[in-house]
C-alpha positions in Angstrom: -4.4 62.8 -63.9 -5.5 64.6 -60.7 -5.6 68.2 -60.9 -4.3 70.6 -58.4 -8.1 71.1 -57.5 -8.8 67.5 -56.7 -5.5 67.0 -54.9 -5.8 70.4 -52.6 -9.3 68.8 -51.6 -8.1 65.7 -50.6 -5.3 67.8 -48.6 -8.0 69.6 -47.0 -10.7 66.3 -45.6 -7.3 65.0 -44.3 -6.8 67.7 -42.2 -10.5 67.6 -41.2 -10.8 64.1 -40.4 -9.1 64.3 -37.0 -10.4 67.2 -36.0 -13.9 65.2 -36.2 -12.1 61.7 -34.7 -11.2 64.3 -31.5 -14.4 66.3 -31.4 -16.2 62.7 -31.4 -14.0 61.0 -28.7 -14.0 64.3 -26.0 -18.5 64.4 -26.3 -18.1 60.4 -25.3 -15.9 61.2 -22.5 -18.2 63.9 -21.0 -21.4 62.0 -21.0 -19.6 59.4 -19.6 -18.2 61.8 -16.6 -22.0 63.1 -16.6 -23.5 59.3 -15.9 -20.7 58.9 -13.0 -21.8 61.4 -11.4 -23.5 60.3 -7.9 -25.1 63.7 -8.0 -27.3 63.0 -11.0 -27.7 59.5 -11.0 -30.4 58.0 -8.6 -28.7 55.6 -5.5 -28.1 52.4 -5.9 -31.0 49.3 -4.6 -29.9 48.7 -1.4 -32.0 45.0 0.2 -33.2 45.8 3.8 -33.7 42.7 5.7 -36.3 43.7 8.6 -34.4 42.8 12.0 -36.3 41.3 14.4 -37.7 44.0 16.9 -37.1 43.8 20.3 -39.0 43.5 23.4 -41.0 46.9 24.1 -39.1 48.2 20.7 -41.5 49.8 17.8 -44.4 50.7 19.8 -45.9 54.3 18.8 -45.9 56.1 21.9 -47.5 59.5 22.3 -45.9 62.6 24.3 -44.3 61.8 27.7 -45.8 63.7 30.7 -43.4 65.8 32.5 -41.8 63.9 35.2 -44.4 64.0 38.9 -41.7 62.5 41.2 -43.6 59.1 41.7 -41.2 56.2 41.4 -42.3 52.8 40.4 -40.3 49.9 40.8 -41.5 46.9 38.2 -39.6 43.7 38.9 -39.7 41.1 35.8 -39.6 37.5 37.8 -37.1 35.1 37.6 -34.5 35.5 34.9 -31.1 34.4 34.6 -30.5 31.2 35.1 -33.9 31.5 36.5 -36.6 30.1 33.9 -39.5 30.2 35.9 -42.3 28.1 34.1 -43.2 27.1 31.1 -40.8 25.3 30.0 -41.7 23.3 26.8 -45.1 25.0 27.0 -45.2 28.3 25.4 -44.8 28.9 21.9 -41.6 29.5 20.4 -39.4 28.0 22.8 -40.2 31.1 25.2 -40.1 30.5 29.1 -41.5 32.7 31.6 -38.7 35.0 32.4 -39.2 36.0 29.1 -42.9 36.8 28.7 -42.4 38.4 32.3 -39.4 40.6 30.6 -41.6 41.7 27.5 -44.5 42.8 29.9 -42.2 44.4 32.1 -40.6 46.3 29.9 -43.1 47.5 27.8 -45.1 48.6 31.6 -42.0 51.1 32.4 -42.6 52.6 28.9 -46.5 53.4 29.7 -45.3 54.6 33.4 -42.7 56.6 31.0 -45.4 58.3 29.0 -47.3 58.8 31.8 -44.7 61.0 33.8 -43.5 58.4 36.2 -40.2 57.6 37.0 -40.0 53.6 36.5 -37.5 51.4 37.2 -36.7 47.7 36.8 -35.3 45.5 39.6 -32.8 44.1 37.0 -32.6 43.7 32.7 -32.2 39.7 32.7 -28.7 40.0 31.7 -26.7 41.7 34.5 -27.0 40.6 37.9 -28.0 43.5 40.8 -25.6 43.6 43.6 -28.4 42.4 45.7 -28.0 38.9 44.0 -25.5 37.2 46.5 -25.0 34.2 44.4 -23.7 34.3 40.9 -27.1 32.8 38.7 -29.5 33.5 40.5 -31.9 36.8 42.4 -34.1 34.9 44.4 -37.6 36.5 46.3 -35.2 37.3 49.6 -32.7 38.8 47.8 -35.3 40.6 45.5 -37.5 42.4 49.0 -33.9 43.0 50.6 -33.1 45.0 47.0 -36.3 46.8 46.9 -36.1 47.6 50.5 -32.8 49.8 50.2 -34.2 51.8 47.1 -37.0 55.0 47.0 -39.8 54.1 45.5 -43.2 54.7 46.2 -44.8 51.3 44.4 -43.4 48.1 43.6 -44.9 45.5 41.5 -43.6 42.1 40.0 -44.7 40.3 37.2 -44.9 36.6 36.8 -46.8 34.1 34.6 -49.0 31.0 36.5 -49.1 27.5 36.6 -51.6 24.6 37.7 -52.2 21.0 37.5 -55.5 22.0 36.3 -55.5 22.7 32.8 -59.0 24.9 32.7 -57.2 27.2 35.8 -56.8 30.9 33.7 -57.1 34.0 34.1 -54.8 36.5 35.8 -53.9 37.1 39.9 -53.0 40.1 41.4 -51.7 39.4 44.9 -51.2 42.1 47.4 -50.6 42.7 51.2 -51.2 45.4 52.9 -50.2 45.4 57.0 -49.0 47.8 59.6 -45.4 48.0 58.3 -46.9 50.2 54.5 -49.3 52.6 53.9 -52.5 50.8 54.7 -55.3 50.0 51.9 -53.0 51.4 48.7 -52.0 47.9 47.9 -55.3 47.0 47.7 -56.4 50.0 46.5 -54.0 49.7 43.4 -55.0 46.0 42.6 -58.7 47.0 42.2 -58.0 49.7 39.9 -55.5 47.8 38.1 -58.4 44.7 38.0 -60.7 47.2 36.6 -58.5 48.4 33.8 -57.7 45.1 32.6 -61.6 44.4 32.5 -62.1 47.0 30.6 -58.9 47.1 28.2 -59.4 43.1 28.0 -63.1 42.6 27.9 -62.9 38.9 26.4 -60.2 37.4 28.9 -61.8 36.5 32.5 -61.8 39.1 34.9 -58.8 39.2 37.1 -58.4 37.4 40.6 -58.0 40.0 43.3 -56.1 38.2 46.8 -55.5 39.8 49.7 -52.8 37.6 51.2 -52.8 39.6 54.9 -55.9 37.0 54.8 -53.1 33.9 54.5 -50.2 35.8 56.0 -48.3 32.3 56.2 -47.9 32.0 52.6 -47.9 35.1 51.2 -45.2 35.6 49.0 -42.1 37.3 49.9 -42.2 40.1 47.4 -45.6 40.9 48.7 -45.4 40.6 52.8 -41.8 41.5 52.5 -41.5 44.6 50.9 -42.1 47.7 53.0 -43.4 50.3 49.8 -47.1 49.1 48.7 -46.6 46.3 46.2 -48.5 43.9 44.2 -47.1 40.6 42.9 -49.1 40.1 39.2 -49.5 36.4 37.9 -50.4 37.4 34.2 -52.2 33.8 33.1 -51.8 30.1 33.1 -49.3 28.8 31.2 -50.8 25.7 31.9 -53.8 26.9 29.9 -54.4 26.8 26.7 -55.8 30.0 25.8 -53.4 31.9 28.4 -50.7 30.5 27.0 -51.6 31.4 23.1 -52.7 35.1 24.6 -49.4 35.6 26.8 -46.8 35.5 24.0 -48.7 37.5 21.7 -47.1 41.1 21.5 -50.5 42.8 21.2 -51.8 41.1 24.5 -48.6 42.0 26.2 -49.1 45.6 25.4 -52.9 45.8 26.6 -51.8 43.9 29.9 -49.2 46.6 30.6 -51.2 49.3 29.4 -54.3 48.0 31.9 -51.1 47.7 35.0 -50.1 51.4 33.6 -53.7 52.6 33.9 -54.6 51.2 37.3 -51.4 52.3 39.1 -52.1 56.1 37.3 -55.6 55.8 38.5 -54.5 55.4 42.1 -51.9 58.6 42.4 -54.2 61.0 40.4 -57.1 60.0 42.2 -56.9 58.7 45.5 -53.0 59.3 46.7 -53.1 62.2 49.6 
């Protein structure tokens, strides 16, 4: 028989045993509140796929200058519908417009840095008002642009070509004649020979023309345009080493910086 004892304890563990079932359910429900909380809980892996940087984009630059009122005009050549040279000759698929675009761009940045205001002629996507046709900026077009705007130097960039393959090296043409400040186009191309010397010890030291010596063909964006100008052939795509040096981000940088250096050289040192 069970006893009043025995029964009264049963009475009492079946009281208990939900009170333990509910005291055991509400601990799992706050530790589970406790691991959703995005406060406490570390963020979830995210996968970064590296984009692909763009031209001039990602380059350390130090502190800009404060702005000394000299405005360059940097002109990258062709564009467009415009190819230039190259074609099925540098690396990657890439034609001049484009190697002329990377060195441009990344020249305004050094100008930047350096206090200057610089300007391209056009970003290879939106055609200047200049541009009387619809695909195309051609060299008339491009000295009739530059001759309505304020600048006080002007400089193209554009990459050579030859039959001869062992033709490298770069050109800096200039032009200097009654109609612009006589001697600072030369001036500037000497400094800006020097600086690529010395940034670029192992290429072969620029080509320096004076195209008042030619006058008859001189190129339009260097006769034609009344500010002091240069018109920069950076290498031969047409040679070998040029070519491999030309589409190489590192070599596009020192070029700039070497154009950059030359043109500061000339306005702190020798500009009246």
């Amino acid at each position: 028989m069970i006893t009043i004892r025995k029964r009264l304890s049963r009475l009492v563990m079946m009281a208990l045993v939900p009170l333990l079932l509910c005291q055991a359910t509400s601990c799992g429900v706050d530790e589970k509140k406790e691991e959703n909380n995005p406060e406490d809980q570390p963020a979830a892996a995210v996968t970064i796929v590296p984009a692909k940087p763009g031209v001039g984009v990602g380059r350390v630059m130090p502190a800009a200058e404060e702005p000394n009122g000299i405005i360059i005009y940097i002109d990258p050549g062709h564009g467009f519908m415009d190819g230039g040279t190259g074609d099925g000759i540098l690396a990657d698929g890439l034609l001049e417009k484009d190697v002329n675009m990377a060195i441009a761009l990344k020249l305004s940045e050094d100008l930047a840095m350096l206090g200057y205001t610089a300007k391209l002629t056009h970003d290879g996507e939106n055609l200047p008002p200049a541009a009387v046709n619809d695909h195309i900026f051609n060299a008339y077009e491009r000295a009739d642009y530059a001759n309505s705007l304020t600048m006080d130097y002007f400089i193209s960039i554009h990459v050579n070509s030859a039959q001869n393959p062992d033709a490298e090296g770069s050109r800096i043409y200039y032009y200097d004649s009654s109609n612009k400040v006589k001697k600072v186009g030369g001036t500037v191309a000497e400094l800006m020979g020097k600086a690529i010397e010395k940034t670029l010890p192992d290429d072969p030291d620029p080509v320096i023309v004076d195209q008042s010596l030619d006058p008859y063909n001189a190129f339009i964006l260097c006769n034609q345009v009344n500010a002091p100008s240069a018109l920069v052939e950076v290498g031969f795509c047409t040679n070998k080493n040029d070519a491999q040096k030309m589409v190489s981000e590192n070599w596009q940088e020192k070029f700039a910086q070497s154009l950059a250096n030359g043109i500061d050289e000339y306005f702190t040192e020798y500009a009246e």
